[in-house]
N, C-alpha and C positions, 0 to 999 in steps of 0.2 A: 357310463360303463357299469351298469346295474341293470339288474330285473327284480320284478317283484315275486318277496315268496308267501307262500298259502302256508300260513304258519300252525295251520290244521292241518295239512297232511306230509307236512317236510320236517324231517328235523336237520337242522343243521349245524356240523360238528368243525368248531375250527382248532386244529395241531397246529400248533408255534413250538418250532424248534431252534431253541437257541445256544452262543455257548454256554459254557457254567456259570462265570461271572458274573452276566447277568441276573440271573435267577435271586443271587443273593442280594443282601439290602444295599444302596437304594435302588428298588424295584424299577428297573427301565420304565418310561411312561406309557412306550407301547404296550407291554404286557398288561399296567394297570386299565389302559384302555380296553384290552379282550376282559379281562376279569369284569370289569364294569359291563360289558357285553353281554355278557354270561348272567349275571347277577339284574339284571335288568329287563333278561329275556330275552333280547335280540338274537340272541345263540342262545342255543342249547346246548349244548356242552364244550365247552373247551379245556384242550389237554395239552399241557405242558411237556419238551421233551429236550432235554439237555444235548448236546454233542461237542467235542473235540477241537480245537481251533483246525487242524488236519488229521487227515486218517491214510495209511500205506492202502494203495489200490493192491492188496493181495490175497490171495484163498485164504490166506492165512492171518490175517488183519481180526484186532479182538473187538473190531467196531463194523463188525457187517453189516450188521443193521442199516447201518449210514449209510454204508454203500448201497443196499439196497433200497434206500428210501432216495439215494438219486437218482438211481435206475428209474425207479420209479416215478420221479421228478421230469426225467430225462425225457421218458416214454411219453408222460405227458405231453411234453412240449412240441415235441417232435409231431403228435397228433393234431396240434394246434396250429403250426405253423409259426412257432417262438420260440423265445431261444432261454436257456437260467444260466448261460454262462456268459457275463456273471450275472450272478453272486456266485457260483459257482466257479470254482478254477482249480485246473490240473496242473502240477508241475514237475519236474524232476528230480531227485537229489541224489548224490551220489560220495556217496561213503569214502573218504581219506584213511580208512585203515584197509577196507576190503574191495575197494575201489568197484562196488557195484553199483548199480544205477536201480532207486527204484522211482515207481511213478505214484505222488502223492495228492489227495485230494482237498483242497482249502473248503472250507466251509463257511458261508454266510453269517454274520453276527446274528444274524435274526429270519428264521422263515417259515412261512405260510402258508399253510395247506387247509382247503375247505372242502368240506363236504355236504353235500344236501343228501340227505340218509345216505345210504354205502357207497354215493357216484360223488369219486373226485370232479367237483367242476373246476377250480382253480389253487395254482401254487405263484405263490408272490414273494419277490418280485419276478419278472421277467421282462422280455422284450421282443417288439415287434423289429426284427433288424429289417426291413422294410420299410418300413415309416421310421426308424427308430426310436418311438414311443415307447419309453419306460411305465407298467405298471406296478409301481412301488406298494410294499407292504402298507405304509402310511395311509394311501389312498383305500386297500383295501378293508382297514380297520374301521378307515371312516364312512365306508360302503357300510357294513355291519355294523356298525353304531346307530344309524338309520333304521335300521330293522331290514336292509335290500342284501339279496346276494348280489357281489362282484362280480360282472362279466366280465370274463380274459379277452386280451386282446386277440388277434389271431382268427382263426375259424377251425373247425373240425374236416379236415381233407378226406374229400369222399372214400378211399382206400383205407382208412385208418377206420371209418363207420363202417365199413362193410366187411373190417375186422374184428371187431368188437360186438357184432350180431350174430345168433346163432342162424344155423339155416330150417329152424324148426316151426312150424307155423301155428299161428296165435292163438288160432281158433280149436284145431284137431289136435296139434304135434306131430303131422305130417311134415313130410322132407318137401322142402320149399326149393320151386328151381330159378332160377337169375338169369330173365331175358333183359338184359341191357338196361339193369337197371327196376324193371320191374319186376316180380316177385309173384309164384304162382306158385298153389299144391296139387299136387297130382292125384292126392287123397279126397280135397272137400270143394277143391275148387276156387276155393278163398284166391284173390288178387290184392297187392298192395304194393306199395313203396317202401323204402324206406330212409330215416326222418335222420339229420346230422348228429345225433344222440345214439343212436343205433338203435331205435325201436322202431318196429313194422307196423304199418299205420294200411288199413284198408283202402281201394279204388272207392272214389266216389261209383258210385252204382251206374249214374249216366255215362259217366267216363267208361267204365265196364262194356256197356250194353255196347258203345259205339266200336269199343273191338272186336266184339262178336259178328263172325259173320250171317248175313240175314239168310233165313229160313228157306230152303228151296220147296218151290210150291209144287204139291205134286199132284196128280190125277187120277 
């Protein structure tokens, strides 16, 4: 559950967000592990980021942030076909003086988000509820100990890549049109696919030629 990275043209940044206690001495051993990471080379940067044992799911909550780095956790997953709940967990509580109900969000003791320059590729732990394969933080620290990025479990579901691409094409920035999958500009003519990461990759040129209709001979 690894690929290999080209440590010349990738940087790669791992955020571990944990709660507070940790942070302070004695230093959890996962953390000393990404530091060792970092200072070693393996990673290029790692960034430490504290949060709340829970946070109130409201507009008004003074830990947005959170909330939005689940969002954004969530979104992930979703695109993947996994699941971060848990670590992840929502629950209710409801107030014995004003008897209202609010919905509150638990937080992970510890979690993991990588990035190979500005593209999330993965957030640990999570789960394949399918297989029900846990990809645990542990295992992906000891992926990056190696010098390899962690491959998520899961796959990238063709509608989530076909959201995550622009319709502009590669070549010109022409408006690219979507015949079923394949990908044509109406400006240069450029044909291609596109690749579960959401980049537009060109037709092989014989593959091209053979959608072309042949030549009508004339007199």
């Amino acid at each position: 559950m690894s690929e290999t990275r080209d440590s010349e043209t990738t940087a790669l940044t791992a955020v571990c967000h944990v709660r507070a206690p940790l942070l302070l001495e004695p230093i959890d051993e996962q953390i000393e592990t990404l530091q060792a990471c970092e200072s070693e080379g393996a990673i290029d940067e790692l960034l430490l980021r504290s949060w709340p044992q829970e946070v109130a799911l409201t507009d008004e909550s003074p830990y947005q942030e959170v909330i939005d780095t689940y969002d954004r956790f969530a979104q992930w997953a979703d695109g993947r076909g996994v699941s971060i709940r848990p670590p992840f967990r929502e629950r209710s509580t409801t107030s014995q003086v004003t008897g209202k109900t609010r919905d509150r969000l638990v937080t992970p003791l510890l979690c993991l988000e990588v990035y190979a320059d500005d593209e999330l590729v993965g957030v640990f732990p999570h789960t394949d509820e399918r297989t029900e394969e846990t990809y645990t933080t542990d295992e992906a620290i000891a992926t990056l100990r190696t010098g390899e990025v962690p491959e998520p479990l899961g796959s990238v579901t063709r509608e989530d890549t076909r959201a995550s691409a622009t319709n502009t094409c590669p070549d010109c920035g022409g408006t690219l049109v979507d015949g079923q999958g394949l990908f044509a500009c109406s400006d240069c003519g450029w044909i291609g696919t596109i690749t579960e990461t959401g980049r537009y990759e060109p037709q092989p040129v014989e593959l091209t030629n053979e959608r072309d209709p042949s030549p009508v001979a004339t007199r």
